[in-house]
Backbone as numpy.savetxt, mean C-alpha at the origin, in Angstrom:
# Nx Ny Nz CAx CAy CAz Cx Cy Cz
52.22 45.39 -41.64 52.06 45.07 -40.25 53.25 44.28 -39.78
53.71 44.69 -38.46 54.80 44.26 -37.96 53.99 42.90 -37.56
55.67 42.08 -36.89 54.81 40.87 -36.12 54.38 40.95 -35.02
54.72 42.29 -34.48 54.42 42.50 -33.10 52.48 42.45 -33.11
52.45 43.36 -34.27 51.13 43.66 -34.73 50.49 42.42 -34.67
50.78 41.89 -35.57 50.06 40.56 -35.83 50.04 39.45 -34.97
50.91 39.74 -33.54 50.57 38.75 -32.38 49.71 39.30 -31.45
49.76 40.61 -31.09 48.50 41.04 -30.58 47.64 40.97 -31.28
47.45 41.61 -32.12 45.78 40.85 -33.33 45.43 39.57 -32.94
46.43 38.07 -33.46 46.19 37.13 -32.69 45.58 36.90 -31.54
46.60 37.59 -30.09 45.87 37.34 -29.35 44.63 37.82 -28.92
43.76 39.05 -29.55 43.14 39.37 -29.24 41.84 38.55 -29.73
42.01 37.38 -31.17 41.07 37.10 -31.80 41.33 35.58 -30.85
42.37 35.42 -30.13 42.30 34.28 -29.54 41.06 34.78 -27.90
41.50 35.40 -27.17 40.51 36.10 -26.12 39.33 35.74 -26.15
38.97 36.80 -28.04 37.45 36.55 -28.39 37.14 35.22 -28.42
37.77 34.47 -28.92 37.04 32.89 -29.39 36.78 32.54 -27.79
38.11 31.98 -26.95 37.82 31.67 -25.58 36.04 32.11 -24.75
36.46 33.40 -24.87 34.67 34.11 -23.89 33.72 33.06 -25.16
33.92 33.24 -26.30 32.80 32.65 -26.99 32.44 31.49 -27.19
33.21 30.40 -26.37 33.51 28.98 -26.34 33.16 29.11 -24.60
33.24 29.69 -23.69 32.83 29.55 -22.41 31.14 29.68 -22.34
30.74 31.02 -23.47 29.11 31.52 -23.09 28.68 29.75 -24.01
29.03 29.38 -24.97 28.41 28.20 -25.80 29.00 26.89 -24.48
29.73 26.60 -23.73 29.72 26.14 -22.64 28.87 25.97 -21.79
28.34 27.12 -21.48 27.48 27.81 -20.61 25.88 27.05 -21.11
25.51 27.28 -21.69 24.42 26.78 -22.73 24.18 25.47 -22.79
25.45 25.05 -22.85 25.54 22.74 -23.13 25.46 22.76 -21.74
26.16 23.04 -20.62 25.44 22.44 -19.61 24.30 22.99 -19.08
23.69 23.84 -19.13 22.22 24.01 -18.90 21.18 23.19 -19.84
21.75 22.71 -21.15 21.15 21.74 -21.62 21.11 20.37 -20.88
22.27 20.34 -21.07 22.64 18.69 -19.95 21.69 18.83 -18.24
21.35 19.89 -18.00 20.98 19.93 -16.59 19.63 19.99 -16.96
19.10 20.34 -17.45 17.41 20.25 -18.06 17.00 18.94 -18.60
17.96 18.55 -19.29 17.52 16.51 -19.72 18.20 15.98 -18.47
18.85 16.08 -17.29 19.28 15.27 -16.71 17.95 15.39 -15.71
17.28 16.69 -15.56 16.01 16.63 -14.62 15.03 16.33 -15.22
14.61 16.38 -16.63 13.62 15.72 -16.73 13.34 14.16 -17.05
14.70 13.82 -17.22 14.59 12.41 -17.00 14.26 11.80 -15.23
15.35 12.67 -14.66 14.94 12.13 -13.45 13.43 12.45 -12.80
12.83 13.37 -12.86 11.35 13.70 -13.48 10.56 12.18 -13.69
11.00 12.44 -14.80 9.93 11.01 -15.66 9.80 9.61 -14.72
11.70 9.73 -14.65 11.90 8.20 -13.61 10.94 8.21 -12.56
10.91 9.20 -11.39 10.82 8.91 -10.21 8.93 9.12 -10.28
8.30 9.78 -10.96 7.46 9.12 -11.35 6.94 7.61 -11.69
7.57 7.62 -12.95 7.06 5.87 -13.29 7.93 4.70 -12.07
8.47 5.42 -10.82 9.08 4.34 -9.51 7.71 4.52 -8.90
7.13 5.81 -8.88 5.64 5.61 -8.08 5.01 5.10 -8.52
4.06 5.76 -9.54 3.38 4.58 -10.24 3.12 2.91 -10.21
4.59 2.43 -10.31 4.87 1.11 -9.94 4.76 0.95 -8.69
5.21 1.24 -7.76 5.11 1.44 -6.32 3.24 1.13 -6.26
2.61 2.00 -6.50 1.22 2.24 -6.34 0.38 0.91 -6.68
0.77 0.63 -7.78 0.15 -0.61 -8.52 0.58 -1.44 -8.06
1.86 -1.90 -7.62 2.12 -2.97 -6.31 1.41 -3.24 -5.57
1.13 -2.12 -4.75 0.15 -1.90 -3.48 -1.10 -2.34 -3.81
-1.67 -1.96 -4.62 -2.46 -2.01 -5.38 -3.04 -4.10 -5.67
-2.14 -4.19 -6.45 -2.10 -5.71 -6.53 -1.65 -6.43 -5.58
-1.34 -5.63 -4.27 -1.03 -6.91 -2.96 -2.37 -6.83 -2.31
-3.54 -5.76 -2.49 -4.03 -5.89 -1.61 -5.35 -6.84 -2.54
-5.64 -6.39 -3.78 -6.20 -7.79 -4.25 -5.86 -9.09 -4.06
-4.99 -9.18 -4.36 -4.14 -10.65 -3.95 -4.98 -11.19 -2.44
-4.79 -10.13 -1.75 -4.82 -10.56 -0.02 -6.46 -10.61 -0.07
-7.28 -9.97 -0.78 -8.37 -10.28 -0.57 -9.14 -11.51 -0.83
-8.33 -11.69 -1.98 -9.17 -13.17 -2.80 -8.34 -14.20 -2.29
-7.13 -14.05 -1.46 -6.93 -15.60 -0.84 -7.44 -15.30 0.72
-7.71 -14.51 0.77 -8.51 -14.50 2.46 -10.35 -14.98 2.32
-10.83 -14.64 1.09 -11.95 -15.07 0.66 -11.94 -16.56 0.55
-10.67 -16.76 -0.59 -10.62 -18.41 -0.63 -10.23 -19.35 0.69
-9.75 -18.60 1.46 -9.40 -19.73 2.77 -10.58 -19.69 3.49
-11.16 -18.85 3.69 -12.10 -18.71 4.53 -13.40 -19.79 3.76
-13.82 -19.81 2.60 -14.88 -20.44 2.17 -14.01 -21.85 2.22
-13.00 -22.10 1.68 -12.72 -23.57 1.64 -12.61 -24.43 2.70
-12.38 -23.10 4.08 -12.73 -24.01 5.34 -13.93 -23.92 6.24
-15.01 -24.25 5.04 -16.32 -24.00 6.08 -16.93 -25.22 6.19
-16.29 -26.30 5.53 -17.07 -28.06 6.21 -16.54 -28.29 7.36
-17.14 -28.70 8.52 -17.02 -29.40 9.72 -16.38 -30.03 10.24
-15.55 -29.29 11.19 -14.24 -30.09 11.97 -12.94 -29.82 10.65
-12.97 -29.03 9.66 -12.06 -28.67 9.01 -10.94 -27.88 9.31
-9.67 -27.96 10.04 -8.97 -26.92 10.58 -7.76 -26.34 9.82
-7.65 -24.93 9.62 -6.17 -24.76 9.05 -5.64 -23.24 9.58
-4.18 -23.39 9.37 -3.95 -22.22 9.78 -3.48 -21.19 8.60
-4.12 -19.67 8.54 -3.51 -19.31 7.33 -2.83 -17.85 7.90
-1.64 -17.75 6.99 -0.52 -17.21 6.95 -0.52 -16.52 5.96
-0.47 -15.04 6.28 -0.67 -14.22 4.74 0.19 -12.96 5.08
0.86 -12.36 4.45 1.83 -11.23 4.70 0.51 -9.92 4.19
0.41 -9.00 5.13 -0.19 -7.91 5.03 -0.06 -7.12 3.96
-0.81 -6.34 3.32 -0.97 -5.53 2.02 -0.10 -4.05 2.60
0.48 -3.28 2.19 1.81 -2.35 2.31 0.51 -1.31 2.92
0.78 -0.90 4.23 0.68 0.05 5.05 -0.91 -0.37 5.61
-1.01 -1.52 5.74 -2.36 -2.22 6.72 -1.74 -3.01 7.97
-2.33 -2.78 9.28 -1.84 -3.03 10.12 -2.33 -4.17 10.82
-4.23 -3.90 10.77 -4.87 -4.80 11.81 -5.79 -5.18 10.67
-6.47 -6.39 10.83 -7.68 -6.63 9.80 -8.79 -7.03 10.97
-9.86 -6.67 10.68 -11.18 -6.91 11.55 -12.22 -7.77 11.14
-12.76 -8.51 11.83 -14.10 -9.20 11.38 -15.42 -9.07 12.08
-16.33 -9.03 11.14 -17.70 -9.30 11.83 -18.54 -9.79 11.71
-19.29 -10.20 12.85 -19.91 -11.34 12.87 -21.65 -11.03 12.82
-22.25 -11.06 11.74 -23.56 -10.36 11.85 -24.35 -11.34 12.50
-24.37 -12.55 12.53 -25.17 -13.60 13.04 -24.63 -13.70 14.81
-23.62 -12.77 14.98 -23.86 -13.22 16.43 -24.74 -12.79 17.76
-25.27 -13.42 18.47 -26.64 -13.28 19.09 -26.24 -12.82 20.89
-25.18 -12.57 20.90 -25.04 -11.63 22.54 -24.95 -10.60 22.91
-24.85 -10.06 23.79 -25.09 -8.92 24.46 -24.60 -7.63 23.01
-25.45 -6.64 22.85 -25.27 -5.84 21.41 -24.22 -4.81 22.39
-23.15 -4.60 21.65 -22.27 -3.19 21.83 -20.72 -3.72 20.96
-20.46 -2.23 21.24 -19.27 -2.73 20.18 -17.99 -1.36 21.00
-17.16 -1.98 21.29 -15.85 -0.71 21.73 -16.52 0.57 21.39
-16.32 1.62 22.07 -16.60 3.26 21.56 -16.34 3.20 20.39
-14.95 3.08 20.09 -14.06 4.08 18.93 -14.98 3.38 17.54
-15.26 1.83 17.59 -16.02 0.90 16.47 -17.21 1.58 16.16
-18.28 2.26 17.06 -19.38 1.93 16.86 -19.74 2.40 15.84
-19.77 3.72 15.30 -19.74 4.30 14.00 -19.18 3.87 12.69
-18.06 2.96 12.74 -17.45 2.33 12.38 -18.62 1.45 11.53
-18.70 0.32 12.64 -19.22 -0.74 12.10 -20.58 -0.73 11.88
-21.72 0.17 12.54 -22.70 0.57 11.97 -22.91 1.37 10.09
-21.65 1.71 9.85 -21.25 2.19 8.87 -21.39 1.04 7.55
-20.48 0.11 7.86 -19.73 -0.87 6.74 -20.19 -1.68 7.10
-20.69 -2.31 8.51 -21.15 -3.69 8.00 -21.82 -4.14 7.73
-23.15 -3.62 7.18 -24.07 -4.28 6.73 -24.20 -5.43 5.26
-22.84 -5.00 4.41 -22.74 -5.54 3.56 -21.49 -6.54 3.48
-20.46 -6.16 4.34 -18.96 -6.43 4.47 -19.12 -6.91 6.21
-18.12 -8.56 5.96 -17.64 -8.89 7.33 -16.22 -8.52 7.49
-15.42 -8.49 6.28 -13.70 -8.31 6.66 -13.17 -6.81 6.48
-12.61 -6.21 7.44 -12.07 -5.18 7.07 -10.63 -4.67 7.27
-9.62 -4.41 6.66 -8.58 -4.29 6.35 -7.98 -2.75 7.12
-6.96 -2.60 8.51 -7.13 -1.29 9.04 -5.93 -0.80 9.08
-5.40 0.74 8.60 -3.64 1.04 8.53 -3.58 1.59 9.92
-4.53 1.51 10.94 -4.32 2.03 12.42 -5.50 1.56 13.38
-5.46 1.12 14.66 -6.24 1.19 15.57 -7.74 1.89 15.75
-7.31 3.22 15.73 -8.07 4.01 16.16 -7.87 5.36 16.36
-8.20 6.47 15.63 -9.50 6.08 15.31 -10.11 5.69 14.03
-10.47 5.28 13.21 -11.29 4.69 12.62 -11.79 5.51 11.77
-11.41 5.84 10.51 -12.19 6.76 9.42 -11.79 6.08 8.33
-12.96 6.60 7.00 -13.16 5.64 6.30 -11.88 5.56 5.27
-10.98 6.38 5.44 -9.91 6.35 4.23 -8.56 5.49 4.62
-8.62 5.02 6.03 -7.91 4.21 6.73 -8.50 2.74 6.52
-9.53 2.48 5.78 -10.50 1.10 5.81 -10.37 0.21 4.70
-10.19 -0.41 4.59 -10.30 -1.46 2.99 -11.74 -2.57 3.34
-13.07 -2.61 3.14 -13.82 -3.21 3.67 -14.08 -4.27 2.45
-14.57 -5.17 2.92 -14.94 -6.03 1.69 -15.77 -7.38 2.20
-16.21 -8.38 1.79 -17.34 -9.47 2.25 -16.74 -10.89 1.75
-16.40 -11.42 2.83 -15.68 -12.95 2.54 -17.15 -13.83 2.92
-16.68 -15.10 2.85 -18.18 -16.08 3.35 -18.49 -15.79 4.95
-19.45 -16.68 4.77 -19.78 -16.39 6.38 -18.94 -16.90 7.20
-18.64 -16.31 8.33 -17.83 -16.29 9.43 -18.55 -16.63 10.59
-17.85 -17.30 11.72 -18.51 -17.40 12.95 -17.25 -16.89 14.17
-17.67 -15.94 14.96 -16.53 -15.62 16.08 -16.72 -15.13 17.22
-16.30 -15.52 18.34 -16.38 -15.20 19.66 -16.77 -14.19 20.12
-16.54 -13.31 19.19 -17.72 -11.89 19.89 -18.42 -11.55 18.28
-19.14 -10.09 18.75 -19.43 -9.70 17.40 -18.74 -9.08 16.23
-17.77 -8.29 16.93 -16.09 -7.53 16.98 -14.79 -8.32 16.71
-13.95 -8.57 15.72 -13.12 -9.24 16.47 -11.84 -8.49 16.03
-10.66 -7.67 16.36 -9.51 -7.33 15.31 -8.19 -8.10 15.29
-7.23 -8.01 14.82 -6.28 -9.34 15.33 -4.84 -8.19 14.67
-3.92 -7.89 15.16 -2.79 -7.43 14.78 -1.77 -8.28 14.10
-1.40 -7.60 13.04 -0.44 -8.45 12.14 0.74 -8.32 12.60
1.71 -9.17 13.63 2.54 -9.07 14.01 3.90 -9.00 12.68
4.52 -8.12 13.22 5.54 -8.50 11.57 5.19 -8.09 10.37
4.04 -7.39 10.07 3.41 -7.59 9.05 2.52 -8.65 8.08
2.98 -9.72 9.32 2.28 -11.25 8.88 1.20 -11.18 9.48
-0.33 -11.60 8.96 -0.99 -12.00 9.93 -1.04 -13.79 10.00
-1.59 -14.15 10.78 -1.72 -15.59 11.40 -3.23 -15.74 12.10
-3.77 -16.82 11.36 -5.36 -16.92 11.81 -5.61 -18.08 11.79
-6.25 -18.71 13.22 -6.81 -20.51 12.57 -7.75 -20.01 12.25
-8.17 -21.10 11.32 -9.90 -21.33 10.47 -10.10 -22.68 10.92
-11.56 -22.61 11.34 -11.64 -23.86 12.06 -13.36 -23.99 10.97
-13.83 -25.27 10.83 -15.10 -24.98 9.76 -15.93 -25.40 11.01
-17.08 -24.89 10.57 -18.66 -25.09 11.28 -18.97 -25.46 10.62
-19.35 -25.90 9.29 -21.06 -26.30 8.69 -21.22 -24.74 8.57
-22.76 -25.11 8.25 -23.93 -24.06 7.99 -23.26 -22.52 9.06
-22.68 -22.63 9.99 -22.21 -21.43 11.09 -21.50 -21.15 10.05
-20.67 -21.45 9.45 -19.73 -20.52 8.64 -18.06 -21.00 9.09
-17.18 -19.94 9.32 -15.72 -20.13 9.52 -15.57 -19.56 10.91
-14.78 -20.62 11.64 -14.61 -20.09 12.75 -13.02 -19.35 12.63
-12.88 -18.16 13.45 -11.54 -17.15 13.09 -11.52 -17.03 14.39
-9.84 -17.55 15.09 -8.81 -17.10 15.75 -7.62 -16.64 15.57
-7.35 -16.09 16.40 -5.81 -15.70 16.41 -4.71 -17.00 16.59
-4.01 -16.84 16.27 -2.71 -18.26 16.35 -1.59 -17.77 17.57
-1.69 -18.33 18.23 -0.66 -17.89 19.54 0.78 -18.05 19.11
């Protein structure tokens, strides 16, 4: 074999290797692109998750110190103001007053509402106005309360809400809004 021979041979076994080093190319990054998605997969999962359980633990949080302010200010002439940052995607919180003795009615959009939940629950936790269904509701039962109507809702400006507690005695907690 000439050398002519033997450099085309060469190059021809060089050709082959190249295509056969591009298709095994080909392969590593479709590997690399399959672990790069299922990691990102996994991640953005366990960001929800966490996310969820946040939510989750702000709105316990918010319940048991709205429970605790409210009972600790129910002795007489006791006043405070409490300041609590809202649980992630609650807007308005509501109260009711089962002991109150005036004229019976309640807004339209409530009435179903609160014929619903309150027999057991005075506080309820709301991600909108109105209307009012139960998957929008976080309901739950703090001490007794005393308040100016039977109804009361209060908007969390900022996401903060702001409430005086004023104590009654035996009436329970008196709940305003903080100007």
């Amino acid at each position: 074999m000439g050398w002519l021979q033997q450099f085309k041979y060469l190059m021809e076994i060089w050709q082959f290797m190249k295509k056969g080093q591009i298709s095994s190319q080909i392969f590593v990054w479709m590997l690399v692109l399959v672990v790069v998605g299922l990691v990102a997969g996994i991640g953005y999962s366990g960001v929800k998750n966490l996310i969820e359980k946040q939510a989750l633990a702000s709105l316990v949080s918010f319940k048991r110190d709205a429970a605790n302010a409210i009972y600790n200010t129910r002795d007489f002439g006791e006043s405070r103001i409490w300041e609590r940052r809202m649980p992630s995607g609650f807007n308005f919180v509501c109260f009711y007053d089962s002991d109150y003795s005036a004229a019976p009615g309640h807004p339209k959009y409530q009435s179903a509402f609160v014929e619903e939940y309150a027999n057991s629950n005075n506080m309820f936790l709301i991600k909108s106005p109105q209307p009012i269904s139960a998957d929008m509701v976080e309901a739950f039962n703090v001490s007794k309360i005393s308040l100016s109507a039977k109804y009361q809702c209060f908007n969390a400006t900022g996401g903060t809400l702001r409430l005086r507690l004023s104590g009654e005695g035996r009436q329970g907690t008196q709940i305003s809004v903080v100007q």
